[in-house]
C-alpha positions in Angstrom: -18.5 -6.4 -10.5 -21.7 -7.6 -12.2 -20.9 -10.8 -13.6 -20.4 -14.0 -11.9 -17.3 -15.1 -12.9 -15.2 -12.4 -11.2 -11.6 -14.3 -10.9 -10.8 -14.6 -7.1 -8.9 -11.6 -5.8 -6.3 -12.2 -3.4 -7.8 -11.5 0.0 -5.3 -9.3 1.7 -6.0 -6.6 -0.7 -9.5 -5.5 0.1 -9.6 -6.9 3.6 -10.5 -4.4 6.5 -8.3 -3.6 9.1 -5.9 -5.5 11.8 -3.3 -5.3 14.4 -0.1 -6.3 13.3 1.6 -7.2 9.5 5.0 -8.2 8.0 5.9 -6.8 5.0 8.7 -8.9 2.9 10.5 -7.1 -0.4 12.4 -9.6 -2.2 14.3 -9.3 -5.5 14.8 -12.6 -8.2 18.1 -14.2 -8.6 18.6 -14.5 -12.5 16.6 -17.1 -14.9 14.5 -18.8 -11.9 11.1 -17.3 -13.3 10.2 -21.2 -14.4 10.5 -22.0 -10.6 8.8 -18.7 -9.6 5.8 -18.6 -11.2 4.6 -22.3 -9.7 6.0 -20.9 -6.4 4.7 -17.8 -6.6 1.5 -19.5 -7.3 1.9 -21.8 -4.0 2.3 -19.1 -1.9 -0.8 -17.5 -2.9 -2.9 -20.4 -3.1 -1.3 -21.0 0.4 -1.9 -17.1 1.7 -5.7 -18.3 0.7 -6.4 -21.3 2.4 -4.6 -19.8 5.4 -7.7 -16.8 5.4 -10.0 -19.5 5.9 -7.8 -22.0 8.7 -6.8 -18.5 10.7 -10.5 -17.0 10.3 -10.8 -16.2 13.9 -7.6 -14.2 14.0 -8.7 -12.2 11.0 -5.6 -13.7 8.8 -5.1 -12.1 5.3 -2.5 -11.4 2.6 -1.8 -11.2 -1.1 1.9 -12.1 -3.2 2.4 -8.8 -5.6 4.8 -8.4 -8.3 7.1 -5.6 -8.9 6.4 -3.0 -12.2 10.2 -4.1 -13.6 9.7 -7.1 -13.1 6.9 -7.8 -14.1 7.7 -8.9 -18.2 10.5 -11.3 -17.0 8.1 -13.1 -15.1 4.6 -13.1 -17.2 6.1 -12.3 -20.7 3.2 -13.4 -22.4 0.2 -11.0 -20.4 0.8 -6.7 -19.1 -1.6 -5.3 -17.0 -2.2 -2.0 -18.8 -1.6 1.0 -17.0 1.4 -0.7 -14.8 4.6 1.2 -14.3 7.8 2.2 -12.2 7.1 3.9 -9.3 6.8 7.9 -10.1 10.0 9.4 -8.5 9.8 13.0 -7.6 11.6 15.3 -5.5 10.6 19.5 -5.0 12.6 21.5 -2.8 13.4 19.6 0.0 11.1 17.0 -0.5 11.9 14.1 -2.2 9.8 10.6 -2.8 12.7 7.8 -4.1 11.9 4.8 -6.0 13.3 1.6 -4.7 12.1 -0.9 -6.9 11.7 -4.6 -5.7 10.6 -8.0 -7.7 8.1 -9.1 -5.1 6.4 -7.8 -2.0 4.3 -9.9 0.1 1.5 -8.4 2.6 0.4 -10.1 5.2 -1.4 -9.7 7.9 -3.2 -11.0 11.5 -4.7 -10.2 15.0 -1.5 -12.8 16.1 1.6 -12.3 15.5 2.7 -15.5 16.2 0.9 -16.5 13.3 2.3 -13.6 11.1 5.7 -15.0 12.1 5.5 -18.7 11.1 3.5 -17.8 7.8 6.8 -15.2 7.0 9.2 -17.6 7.6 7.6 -20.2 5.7 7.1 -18.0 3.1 11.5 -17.3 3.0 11.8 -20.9 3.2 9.5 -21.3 -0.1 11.3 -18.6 -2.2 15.2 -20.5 -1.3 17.1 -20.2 -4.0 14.8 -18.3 -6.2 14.8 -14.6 -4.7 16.8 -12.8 -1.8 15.2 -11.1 1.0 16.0 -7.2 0.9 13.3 -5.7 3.6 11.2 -6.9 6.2 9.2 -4.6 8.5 6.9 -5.4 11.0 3.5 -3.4 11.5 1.0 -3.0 14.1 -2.2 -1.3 14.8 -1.1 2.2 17.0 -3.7 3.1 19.7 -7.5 3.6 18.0 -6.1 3.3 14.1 -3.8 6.3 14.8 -0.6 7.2 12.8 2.7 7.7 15.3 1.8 11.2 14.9 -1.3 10.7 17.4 -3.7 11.1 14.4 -6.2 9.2 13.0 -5.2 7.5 9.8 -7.3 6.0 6.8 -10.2 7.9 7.6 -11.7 8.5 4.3 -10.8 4.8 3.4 -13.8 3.5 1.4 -16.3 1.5 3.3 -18.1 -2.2 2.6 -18.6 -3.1 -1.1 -16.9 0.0 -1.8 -13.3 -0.9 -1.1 -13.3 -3.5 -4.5 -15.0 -0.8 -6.3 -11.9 1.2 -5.4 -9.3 -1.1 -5.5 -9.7 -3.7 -8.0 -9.6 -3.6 -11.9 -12.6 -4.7 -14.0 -14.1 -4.8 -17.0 -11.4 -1.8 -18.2 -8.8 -4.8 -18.1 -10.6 -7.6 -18.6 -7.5 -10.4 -18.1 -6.7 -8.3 -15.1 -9.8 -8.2 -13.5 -9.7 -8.7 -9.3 -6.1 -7.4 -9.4 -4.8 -4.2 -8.1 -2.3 -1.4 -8.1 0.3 -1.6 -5.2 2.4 1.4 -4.4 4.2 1.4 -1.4 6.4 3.8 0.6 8.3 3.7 4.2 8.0 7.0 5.6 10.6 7.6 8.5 8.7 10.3 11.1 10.9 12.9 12.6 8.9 12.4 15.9 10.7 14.6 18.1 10.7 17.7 15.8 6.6 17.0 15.4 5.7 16.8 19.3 7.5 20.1 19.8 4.8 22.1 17.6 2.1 22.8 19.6 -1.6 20.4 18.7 -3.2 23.8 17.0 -0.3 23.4 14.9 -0.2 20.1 14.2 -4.4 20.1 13.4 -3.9 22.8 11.5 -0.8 20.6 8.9 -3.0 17.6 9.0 -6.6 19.7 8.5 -8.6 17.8 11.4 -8.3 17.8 15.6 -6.1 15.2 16.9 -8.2 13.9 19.7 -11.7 13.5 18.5 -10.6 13.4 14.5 -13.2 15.8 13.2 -12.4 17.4 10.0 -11.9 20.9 9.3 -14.6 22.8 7.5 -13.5 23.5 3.5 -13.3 27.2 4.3 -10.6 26.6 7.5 -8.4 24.2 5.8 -5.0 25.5 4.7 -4.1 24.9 1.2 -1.0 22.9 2.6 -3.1 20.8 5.2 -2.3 17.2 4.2 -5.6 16.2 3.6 -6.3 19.3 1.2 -3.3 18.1 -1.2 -4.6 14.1 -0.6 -8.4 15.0 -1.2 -8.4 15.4 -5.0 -11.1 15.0 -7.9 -11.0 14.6 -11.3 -12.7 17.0 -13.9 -15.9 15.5 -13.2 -16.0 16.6 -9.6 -15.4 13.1 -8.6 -13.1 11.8 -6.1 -9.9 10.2 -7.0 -10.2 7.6 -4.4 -7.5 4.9 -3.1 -7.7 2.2 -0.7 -4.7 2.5 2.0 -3.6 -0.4 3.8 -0.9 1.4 5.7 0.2 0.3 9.1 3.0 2.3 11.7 5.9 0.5 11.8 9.5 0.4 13.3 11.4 0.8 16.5 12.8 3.3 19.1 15.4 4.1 16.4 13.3 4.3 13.2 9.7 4.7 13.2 7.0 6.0 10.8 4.3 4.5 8.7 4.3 1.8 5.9 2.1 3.5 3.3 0.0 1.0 1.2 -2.1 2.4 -1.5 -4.1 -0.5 -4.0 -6.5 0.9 -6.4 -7.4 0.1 -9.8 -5.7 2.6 -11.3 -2.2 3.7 -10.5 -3.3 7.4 -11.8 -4.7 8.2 -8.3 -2.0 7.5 -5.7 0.5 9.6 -8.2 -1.7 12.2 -8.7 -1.5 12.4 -4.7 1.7 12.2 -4.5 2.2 15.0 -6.9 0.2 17.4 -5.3 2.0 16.4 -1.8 5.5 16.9 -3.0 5.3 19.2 -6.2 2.2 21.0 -5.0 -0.3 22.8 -6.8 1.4 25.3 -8.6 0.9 28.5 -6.7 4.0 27.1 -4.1 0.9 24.6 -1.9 2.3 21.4 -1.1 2.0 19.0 2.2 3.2 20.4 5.3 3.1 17.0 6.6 5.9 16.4 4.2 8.5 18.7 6.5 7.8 16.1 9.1 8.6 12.6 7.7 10.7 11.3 4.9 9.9 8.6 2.2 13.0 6.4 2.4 11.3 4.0 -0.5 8.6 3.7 -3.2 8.0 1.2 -5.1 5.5 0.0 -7.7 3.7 -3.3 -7.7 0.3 -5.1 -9.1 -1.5 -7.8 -7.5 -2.8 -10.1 -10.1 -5.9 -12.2 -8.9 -5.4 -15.2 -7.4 -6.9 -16.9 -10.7 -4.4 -15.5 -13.2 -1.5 -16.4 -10.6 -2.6 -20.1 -10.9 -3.8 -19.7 -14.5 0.4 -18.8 -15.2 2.2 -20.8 -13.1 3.6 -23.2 -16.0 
């Protein structure tokens, strides 16, 4: 991050916490990628300004582009390591790919504001792309998941987070973007409050109530944050930035899983080690639990490039 002329990075990407988010997955009609790239490049620029005019309400988001779509819209320029999201199913687990063109995150303290901003956002994109998923989030208790646990605990802190999330001098036209992947997980809630919270601490690897993790020695090898917790050959950790939020109603709930880093390598080799496992039959316990009903794969250019492209 040492030099000064870091291209802007969208804001949503890095920013810390809040209490409620829309999510909107869109896909392209055909041949409109002259329109979308100087309206993909007004909503961004918009998303911006809007940090700064909805400051006290904490007001965030970024515009992300999907990994197949990517070449139809900026033929000319490929982030390096971007690809389709890494389907894999083991047993009875399985995490699907459902590949969208566009995703837009964003995010408030006021929903009210979240809801004008989305619909203003649809009303920008008429014509050009077709809404295929919305979901509303929101902040669960004290940062909990639905299944009463703490989540994002070992989220990176302060400068830490764009050391994490965003690409730099390893991509240098890329630099201030990030690596989207997102999932919906659907929680089988009533089959997880019937094991007792011994049970539960012991899938998760840390106490519900007072979120203290297990020591190394106590944690099973299918506790969720054993298989989540990896490192490389170096001995150092393969770290993501989540920006997931519960989601959903009395009929479908669960958690909207949003990892950015500045690598896709990290979030897949979770994902591996929660569905395939480790090779001696350890995957996440978790995983009996809750079902990914998407996944897709996404990168967040900088705000710069958006602009720089959208001719």
């Amino acid at each position: 991050m040492g030099t000064l002329d870091m291209p802007r990075e969208q804001l949503g990407i890095c920013a810390e916490g809040n209490l409620h988010a829309v999510y909107l997955m869109f896909n392209a009609n055909d041949g409109v990628e002259a329109q979308m790239r100087p309206c993909l490049a007004n909503i961004a620029q918009y998303i911006y300004e809007l940090a700064d005019q909805y400051a006290d309400s904490a007001f965030n988001g970024f515009v992300a582009i999907g990994a197949n779509y990517w070449d139809a819209l900026y033929p000319d320029a490929r982030p390096a390591e971007l690809r389709p999201f890494p389907a894999m199913e083991s047993g009875n687990r399985d995490a699907p790919a459902i590949e969208y063109d566009l995703f837009f995150h964003l995010r408030c303290d006021r929903m009210d504001i979240l809801h004008l901003v989305a619909n203003e956002v649809y009303g920008m994109l008429e014509g050009l792309a077709e809404l295929e998923d919305e979901e509303r989030g929101f902040r669960f208790m004290d940062a909990r998941d639905l299944t009463g646990f703490v989540d994002g605990t070992e989220n990176p802190k302060g400068r830490n987070r764009q050391q994490v999330a965003l690409v730099d001098e390893q991509d240098p036209e890329f630099r201030g973007g990030s690596y989207i992947h997102v999932q919906k997980y659907v929680h089988n809630l009533r089959k997880w409050q019937r094991l007792p919270t011994q049970k539960q601490e012991d899938i998760i690897g840390r106490t519900k109530q007072d979120n203290i993790e297990y020591e190394s020695e106590d944690k099973p090898l299918t506790a969720h944050i054993k298989r989540v917790n990896l490192k490389d050959e170096n001995g150092q950790s393969l770290e993501i930035l989540r920006q997931s939020l519960p989601f959903g109603t009395v009929r479908q709930q669960g958690l909207m899983f949003i990892s950015t880093c500045k690598t896709p390598e990290h979030f897949e080799k979770m994902l591996h080690s929660m569905i395939v496992g480790d090779g001696a039959g350890n995957h996440d316990h978790l995983m009996h639990f809750t079902q990914a009903v998407t996944g897709s794969s996404f990168f967040a250019p900088s705000l710069d490039f958006i602009i720089q492209f959208s001719e």
